[in-house]
C-alpha positions in Angstrom: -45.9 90.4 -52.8 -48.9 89.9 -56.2 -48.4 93.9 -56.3 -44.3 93.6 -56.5 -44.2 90.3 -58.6 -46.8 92.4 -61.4 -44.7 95.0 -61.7 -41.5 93.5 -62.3 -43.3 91.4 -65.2 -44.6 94.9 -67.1 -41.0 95.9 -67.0 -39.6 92.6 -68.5 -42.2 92.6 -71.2 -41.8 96.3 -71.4 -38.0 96.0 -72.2 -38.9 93.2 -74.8 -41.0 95.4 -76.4 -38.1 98.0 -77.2 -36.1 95.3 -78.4 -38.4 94.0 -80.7 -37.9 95.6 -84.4 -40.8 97.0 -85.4 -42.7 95.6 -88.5 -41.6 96.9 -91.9 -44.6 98.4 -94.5 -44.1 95.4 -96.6 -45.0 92.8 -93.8 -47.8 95.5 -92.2 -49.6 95.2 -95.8 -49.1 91.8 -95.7 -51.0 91.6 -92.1 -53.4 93.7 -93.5 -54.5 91.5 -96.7 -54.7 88.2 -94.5 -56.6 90.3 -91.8 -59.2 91.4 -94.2 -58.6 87.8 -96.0 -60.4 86.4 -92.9 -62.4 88.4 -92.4 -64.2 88.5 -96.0 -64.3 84.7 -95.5 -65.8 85.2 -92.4 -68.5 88.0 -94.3 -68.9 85.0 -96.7 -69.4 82.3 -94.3 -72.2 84.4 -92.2 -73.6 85.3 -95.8 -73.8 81.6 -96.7 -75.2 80.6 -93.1 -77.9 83.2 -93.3 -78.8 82.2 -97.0 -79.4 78.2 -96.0 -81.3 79.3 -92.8 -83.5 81.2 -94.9 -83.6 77.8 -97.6 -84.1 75.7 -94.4 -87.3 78.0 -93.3 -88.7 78.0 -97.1 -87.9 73.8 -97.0 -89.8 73.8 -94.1 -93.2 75.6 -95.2 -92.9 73.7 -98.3 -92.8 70.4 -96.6 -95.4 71.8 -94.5 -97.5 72.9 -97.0 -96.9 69.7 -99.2 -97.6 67.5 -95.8 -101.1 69.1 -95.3 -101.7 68.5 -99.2 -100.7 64.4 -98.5 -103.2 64.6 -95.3 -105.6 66.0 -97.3 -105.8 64.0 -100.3 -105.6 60.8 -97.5 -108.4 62.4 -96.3 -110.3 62.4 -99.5 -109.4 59.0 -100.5 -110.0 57.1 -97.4 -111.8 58.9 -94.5 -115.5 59.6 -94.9 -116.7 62.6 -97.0 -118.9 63.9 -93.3 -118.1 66.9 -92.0 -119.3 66.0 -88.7 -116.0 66.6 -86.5 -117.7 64.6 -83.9 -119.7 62.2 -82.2 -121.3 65.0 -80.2 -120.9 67.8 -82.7 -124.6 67.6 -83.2 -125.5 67.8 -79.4 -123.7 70.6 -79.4 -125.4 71.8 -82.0 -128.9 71.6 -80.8 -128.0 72.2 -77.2 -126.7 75.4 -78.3 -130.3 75.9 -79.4 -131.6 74.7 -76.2 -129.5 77.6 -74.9 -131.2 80.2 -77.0 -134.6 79.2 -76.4 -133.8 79.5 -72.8 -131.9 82.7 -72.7 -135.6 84.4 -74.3 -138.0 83.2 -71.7 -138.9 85.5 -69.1 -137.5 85.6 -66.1 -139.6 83.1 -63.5 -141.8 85.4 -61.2 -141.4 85.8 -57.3 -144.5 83.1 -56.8 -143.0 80.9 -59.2 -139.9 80.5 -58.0 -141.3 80.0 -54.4 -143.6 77.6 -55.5 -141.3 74.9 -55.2 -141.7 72.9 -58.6 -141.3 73.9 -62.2 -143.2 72.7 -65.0 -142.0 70.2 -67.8 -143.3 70.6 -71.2 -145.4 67.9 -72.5 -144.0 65.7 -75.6 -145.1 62.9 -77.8 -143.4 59.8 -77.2 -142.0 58.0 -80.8 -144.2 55.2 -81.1 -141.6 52.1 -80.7 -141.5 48.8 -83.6 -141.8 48.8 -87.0 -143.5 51.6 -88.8 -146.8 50.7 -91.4 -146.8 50.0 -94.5 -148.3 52.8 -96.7 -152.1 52.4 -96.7 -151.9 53.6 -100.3 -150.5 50.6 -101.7 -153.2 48.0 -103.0 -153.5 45.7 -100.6 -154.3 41.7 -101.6 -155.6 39.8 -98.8 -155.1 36.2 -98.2 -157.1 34.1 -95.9 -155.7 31.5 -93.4 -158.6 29.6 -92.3 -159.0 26.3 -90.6 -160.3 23.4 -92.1 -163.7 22.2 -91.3 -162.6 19.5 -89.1 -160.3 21.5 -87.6 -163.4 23.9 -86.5 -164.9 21.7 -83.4 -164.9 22.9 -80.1 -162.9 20.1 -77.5 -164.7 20.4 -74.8 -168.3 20.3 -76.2 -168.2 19.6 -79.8 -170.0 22.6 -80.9 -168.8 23.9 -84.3 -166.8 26.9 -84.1 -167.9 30.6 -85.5 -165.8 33.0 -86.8 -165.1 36.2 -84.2 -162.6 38.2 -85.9 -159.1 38.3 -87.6 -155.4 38.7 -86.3 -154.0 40.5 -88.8 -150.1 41.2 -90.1 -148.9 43.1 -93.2 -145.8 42.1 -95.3 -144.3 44.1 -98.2 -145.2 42.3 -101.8 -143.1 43.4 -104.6 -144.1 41.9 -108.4 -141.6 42.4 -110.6 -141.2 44.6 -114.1 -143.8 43.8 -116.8 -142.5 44.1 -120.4 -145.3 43.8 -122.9 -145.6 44.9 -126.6 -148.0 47.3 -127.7 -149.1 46.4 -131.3 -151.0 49.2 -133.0 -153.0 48.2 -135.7 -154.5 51.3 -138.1 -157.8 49.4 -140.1 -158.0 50.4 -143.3 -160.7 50.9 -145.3 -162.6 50.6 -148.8 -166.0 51.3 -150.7 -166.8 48.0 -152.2 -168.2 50.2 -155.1 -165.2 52.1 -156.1 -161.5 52.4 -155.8 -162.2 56.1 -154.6 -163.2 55.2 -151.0 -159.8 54.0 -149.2 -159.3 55.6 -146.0 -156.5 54.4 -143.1 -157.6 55.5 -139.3 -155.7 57.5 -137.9 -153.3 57.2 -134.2 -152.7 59.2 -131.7 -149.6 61.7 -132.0 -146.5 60.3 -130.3 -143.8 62.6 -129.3 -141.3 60.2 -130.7 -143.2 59.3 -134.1 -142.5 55.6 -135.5 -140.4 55.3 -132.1 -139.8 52.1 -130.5 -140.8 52.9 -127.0 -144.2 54.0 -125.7 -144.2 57.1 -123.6 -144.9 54.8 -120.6 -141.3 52.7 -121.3 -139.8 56.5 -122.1 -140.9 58.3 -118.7 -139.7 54.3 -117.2 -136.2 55.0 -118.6 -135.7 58.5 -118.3 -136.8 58.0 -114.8 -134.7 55.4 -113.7 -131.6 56.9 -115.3 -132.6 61.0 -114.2 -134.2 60.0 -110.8 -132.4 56.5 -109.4 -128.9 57.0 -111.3 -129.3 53.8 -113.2 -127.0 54.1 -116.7 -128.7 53.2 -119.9 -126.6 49.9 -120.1 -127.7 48.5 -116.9 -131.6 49.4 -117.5 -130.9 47.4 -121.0 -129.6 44.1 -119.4 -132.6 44.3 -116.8 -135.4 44.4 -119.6 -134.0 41.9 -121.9 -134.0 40.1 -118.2 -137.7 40.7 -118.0 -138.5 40.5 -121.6 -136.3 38.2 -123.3 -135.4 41.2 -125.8 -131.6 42.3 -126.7 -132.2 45.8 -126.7 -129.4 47.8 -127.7 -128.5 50.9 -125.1 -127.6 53.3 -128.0 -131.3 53.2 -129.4 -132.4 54.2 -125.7 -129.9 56.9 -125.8 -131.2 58.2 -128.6 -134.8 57.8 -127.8 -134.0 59.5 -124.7 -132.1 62.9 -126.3 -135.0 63.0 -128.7 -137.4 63.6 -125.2 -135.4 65.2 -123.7 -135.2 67.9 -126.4 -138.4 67.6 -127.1 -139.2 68.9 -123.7 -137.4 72.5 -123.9 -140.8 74.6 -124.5 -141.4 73.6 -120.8 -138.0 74.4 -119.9 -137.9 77.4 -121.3 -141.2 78.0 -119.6 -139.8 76.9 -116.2 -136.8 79.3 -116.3 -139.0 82.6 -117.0 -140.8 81.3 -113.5 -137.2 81.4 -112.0 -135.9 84.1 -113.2 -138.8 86.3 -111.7 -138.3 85.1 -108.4 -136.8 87.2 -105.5 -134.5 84.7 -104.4 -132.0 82.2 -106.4 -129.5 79.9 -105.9 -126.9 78.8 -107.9 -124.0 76.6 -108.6 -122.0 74.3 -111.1 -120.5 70.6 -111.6 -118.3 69.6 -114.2 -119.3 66.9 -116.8 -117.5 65.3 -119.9 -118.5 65.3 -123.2 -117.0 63.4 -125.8 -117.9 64.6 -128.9 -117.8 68.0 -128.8 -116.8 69.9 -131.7 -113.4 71.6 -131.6 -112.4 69.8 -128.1 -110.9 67.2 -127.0 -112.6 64.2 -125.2 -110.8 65.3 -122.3 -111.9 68.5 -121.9 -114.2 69.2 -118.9 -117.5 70.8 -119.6 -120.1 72.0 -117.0 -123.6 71.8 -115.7 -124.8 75.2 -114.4 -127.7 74.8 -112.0 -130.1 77.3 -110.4 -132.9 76.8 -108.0 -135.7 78.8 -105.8 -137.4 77.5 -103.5 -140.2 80.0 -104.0 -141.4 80.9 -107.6 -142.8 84.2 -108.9 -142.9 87.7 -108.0 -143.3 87.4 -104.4 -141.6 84.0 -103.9 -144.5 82.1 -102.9 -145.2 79.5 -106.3 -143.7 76.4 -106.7 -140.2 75.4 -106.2 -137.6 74.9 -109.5 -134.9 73.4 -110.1 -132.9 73.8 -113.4 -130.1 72.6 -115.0 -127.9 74.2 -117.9 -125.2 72.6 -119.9 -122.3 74.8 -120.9 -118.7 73.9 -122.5 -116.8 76.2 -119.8 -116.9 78.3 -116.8 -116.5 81.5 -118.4 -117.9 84.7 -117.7 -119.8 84.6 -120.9 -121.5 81.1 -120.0 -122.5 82.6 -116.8 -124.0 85.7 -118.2 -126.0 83.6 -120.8 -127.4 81.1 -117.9 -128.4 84.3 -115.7 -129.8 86.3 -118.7 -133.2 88.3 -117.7 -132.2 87.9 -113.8 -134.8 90.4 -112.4 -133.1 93.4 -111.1 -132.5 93.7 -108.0 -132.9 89.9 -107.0 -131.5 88.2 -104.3 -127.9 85.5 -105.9 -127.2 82.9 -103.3 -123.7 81.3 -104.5 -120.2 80.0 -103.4 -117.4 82.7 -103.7 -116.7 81.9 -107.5 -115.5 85.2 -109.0 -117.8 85.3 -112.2 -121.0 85.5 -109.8 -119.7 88.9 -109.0 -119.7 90.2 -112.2 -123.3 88.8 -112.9 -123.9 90.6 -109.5 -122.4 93.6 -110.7 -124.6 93.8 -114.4 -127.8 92.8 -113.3 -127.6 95.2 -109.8 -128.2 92.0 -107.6 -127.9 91.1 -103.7 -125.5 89.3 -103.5 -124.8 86.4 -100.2 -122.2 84.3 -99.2 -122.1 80.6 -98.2 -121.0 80.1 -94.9 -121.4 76.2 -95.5 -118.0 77.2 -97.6 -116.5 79.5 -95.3 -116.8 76.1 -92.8 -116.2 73.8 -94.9 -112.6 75.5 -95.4 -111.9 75.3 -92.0 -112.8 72.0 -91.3 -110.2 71.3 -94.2 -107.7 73.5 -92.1 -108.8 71.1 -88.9 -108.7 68.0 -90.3 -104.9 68.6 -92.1 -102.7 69.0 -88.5 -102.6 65.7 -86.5 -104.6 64.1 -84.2 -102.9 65.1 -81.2 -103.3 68.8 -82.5 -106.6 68.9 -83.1 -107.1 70.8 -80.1 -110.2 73.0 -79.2 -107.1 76.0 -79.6 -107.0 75.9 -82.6 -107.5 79.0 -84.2 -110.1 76.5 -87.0 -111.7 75.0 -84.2 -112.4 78.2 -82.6 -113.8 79.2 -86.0 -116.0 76.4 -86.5 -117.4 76.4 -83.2 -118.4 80.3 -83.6 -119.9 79.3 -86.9 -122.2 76.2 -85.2 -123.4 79.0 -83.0 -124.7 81.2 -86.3 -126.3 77.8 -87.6 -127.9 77.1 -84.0 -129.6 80.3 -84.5 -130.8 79.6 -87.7 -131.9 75.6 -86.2 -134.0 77.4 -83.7 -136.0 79.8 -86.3 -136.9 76.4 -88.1 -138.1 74.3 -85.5 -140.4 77.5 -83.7 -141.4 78.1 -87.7 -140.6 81.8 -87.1 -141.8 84.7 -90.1 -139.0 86.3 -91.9 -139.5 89.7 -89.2 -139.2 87.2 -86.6 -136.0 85.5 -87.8 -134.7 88.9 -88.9 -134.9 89.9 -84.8 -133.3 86.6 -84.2 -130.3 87.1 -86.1 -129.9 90.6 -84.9 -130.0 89.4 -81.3 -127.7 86.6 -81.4 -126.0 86.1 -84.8 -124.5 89.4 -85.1 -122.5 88.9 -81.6 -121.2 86.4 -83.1 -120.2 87.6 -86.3 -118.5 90.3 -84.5 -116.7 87.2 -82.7 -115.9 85.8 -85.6 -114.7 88.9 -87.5 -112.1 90.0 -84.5 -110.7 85.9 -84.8 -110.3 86.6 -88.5 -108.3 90.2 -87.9 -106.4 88.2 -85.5 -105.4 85.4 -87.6 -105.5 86.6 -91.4 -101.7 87.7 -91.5 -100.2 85.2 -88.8 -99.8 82.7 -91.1 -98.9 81.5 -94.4 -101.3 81.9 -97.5 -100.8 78.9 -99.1 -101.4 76.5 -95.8 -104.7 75.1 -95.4 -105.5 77.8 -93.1 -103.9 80.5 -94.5 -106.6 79.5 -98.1 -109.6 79.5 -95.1 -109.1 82.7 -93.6 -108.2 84.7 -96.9 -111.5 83.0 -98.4 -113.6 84.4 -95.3 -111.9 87.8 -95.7 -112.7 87.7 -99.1 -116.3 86.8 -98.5 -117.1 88.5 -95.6 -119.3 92.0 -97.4 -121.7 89.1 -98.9 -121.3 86.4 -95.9 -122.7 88.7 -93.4 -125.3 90.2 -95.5 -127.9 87.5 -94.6 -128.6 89.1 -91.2 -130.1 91.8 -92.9 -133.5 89.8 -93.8 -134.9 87.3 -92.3 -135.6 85.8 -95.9 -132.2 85.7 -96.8 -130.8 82.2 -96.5 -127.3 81.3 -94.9 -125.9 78.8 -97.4 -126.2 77.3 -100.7 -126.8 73.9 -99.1 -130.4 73.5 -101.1 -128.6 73.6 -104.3 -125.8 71.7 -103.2 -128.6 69.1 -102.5 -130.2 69.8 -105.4 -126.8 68.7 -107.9 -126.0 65.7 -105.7 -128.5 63.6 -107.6 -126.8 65.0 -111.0 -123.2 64.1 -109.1 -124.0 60.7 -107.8 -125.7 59.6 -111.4 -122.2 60.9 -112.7 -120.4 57.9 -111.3 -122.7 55.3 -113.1 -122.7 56.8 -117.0 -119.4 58.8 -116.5 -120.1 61.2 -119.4 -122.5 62.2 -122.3 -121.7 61.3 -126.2 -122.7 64.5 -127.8 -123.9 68.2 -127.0 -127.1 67.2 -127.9 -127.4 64.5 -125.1 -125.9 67.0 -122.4 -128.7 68.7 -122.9 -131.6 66.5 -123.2 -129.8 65.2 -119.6 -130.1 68.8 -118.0 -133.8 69.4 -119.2 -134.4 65.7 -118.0 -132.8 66.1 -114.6 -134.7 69.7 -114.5 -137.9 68.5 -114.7 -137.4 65.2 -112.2 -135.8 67.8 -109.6 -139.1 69.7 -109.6 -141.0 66.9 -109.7 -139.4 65.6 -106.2 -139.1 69.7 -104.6 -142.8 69.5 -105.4 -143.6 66.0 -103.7 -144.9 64.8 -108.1 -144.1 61.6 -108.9 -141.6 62.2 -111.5 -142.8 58.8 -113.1 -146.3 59.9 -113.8 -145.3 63.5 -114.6 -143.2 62.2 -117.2 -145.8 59.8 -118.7 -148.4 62.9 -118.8 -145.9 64.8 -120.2 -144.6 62.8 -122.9 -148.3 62.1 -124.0 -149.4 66.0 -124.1 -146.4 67.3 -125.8 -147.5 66.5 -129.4 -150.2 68.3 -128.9 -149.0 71.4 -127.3 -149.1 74.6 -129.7 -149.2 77.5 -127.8 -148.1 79.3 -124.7 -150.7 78.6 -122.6 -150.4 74.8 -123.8 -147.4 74.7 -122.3 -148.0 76.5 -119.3 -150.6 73.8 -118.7 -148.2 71.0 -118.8 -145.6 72.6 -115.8 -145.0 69.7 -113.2 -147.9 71.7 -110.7 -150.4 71.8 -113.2 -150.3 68.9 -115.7 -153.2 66.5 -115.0 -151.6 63.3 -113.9 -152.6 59.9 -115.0 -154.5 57.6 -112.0 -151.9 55.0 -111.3 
């Protein structure tokens, strides 16, 4: 019945079909143009769709982007400047070390391990309460005694002897003592003649006719260089003391007139770190105001380069200098590193114009992995708290990094020899730099440059020759945290006297910092070095004058 009741219906619309006239080449053209009218507006819709997905996926990364920039500069503004990620980031830290230590012992022998027990290394228990005070201070004693009716017995009435002391310690503090120092030349005259008049003579003063002694000198320059106090401030505490309006800008300029005063040492201290195998290096910005040709604006910087081992073989004294230069140029550079011995180790951040000084004075040159972490903890700490998950390709980076820095915590604490931290590093770092290097392939062209991650792994790539060169040497150090340590002193002073006037006093401040920095990597009181200083630098002629007045060899004053 389907099969009959199909086949009449192809017939009926069969005959309709030959009925119907067949369109004319006016209408079929006509067809045509609408046809292809639709479908060129449907070409331009797809078109159209296509071009705002593609908008929608660039408005996406750029609110992406822009969203970790806001997190970011939250960050800055209002979370604290650690990068500890954790409350038991440093557990992990030194139980990774733990793990090391364990994983070289020998194996236990056969009678050992049937022996039932295993041994427990001794340690010093941390003596609990209050520490003493230093038995260096001068000590004034004052007696509490009883009176001399007070010292009967009760019982007998026998008059009581003295057996001993009980005895406790506080911390005494007298303030500031502002005195004048009147000098006062006696003249002379023969009584027979007018031939005879002589005037005795003073001392030579490295600030002649100035108002301050070299005592309230090393005072300032030390409490400005060395505890960040601003001239101002230092002002309104002696006129507090001494009852004298002293005007800041005469300490200013007492203190640029030192502070140049003291270059021959400088100049002295640089040919020491120029020599030396290994040197670090680094720059902050500054301000100057009255610089000629620029604006007030304009930001200026302070070079600085350490060692923490002078001379030839690396074993003198420690350094620490600092450099004023206008800019960051290539040019600045080249005159800060100038006479660089060849072949000498550069420890910096990846700041291209340290390749170039690399490059002309045939240098080693090693990467900061303090950087290459820091980067990632910025790539962390950008995605939300709920994504902050141990995933994460910057977690996994910064836990692979803590494992390179437990190696490196376990060479200092069993005060290993350069050979022995060399085998160290070979043994356990360079797994882990392969680690990190196959994370880093995996990763580098998965995402987008300009993220927060995409800036971390392209800066590790970039890096990565002069960041992994450290395992070559067990001298070679693995950051440039001791001269980031070394400019925080410069950095935090920066944020009490904000800027220096003139060129002049940007560089009085950098020999001034210089030679407190040394001071404290040498354990020198920079307040008596100073004073010495300050007093022997009149006097000072020749080389080996100089050279006798370096922060290890001057001959301080008893306090």
């Amino acid at each position: 019945t389907n099969a009959r009741l199909e086949g009449t219906l192809r017939m009926g619309v069969r005959s309709k079909l030959s009925m119907t006239k067949p369109p004319s080449i006016e209408e079929f053209a006509a067809l045509q143009k609408a046809l292809d009218a639709v479908q060129s507006q449907r070409d331009a819709a797809q078109t159209e769709r296509d071009s705002l997905a593609g908008e929608n996926r660039i408005l996406r990364v750029q609110r992406d982007l822009l969203q970790e920039k806001l997190n970011k500069l939250m960050r800055k503004v209002f979370a604290a400047s650690s990068e500890v990620l954790g409350t038991n980031q440093k557990d992990m830290f030194f139980n990774e070390a733990e793990a090391l230590a364990a994983a070289t012992k020998a194996a236990p022998t056969q009678e050992e391990a049937d022996a039932g027990h295993s041994d427990v290394a001794g340690h010093k228990r941390a003596k609990r309460g209050r520490k003493p005070l230093d038995p260096a201070l001068p000590r004034h004693v004052v007696r509490h005694e009883l009176s001399d009716a007070e010292r009967v017995c009760a019982h007998d009435g026998a008059t009581l002897v003295e057996i001993g002391v009980e005895a406790s310690e506080q911390l005494d503090i007298i303030p500031q003592q502002v005195r004048v120092i009147r000098h006062e030349r006696v003249k002379y005259a023969c009584p027979c003649c007018d031939g005879g008049l002589r005037l005795a003579g003073k001392p030579p003063q490295i600030i002649p006719k100035g108002l301050f002694t070299e005592s309230a000198l090393a005072w300032i320059a030390t409490s400005k260089f060395d505890d960040g106090l601003p001239l101002y401030r230092q002002a309104a505490l002696l006129g507090r003391f001494g009852g004298t309006d002293l005007s800041h800008n005469t300490m200013a300029a007492s203190i640029v007139r030192v502070g140049l005063a003291s270059q021959p040492v400088i100049n002295l201290l640089r040919d020491h770190l120029l020599d030396s195998p290994i040197v670090f290096g680094d720059e902050t910005t500054v301000q100057v105001l009255k610089e000629p040709g620029r604006a007030a604006q304009s930001k200026s910087y302070m070079w600085v380069q350490m060692t923490q081992g002078s001379g030839p073989e690396g074993t003198g004294p420690p350094i620490r200098l600092f450099g004023y230069s206008p800019s960051r140029s290539t040019d600045a550079a080249m005159q800060m590193y100038a006479g660089l011995r060849i072949g000498a180790v550069l420890m910096t951040d990846g700041y291209e114009v340290y390749d170039k000084i690399e490059k002309a004075n045939r240098l080693v040159h090693l990467g900061c992995w303090a950087h290459a972490r820091r980067y990632m903890v910025d790539a962390l700490q950008v995605l939300p708290k709920n994504a902050r998950t141990p995933e994460q390709p910057a977690a996994q980076f910064i836990e692979l990094i803590a494992k390179l820095y437990a190696v490196e915590s376990r060479a200092r604490k069993l005060q290993m020899d350069a050979q022995q931290r060399r085998q160290q590093r070979q043994e356990h770092s360079v797994p882990v730099i392969k680690a990190i290097e196959t994370l880093l392939l995996v990763h580098l062209h998965a995402v987008v440059p300009g993220s927060a991650l995409g800036k971390a792994l392209h800066y590790l790539s970039s890096q990565w020759p002069k960041l992994i060169r450290y395992v070559e040497d067990g001298r070679y150090p693995i950051d440039n945290n001791p001269c980031e340590n070394s400019i925080r002193p410069f950095v935090v002073g920066r944020k009490g006297w904000l800027f220096s006037d003139t060129v002049a006093g940007a560089n009085a401040s950098a020999n001034l910092y210089s030679l407190v920095q040394t001071c404290k990597a040498n354990g020198i009181d920079s307040y008596r070095y100073l004073h010495a200083l300050f007093i022997a630098l009149p006097n000072a002629r020749t080389v080996d004058d100089y050279e006798a007045l370096l922060p290890w060899r001057i001959a301080l004053p008893a306090t």
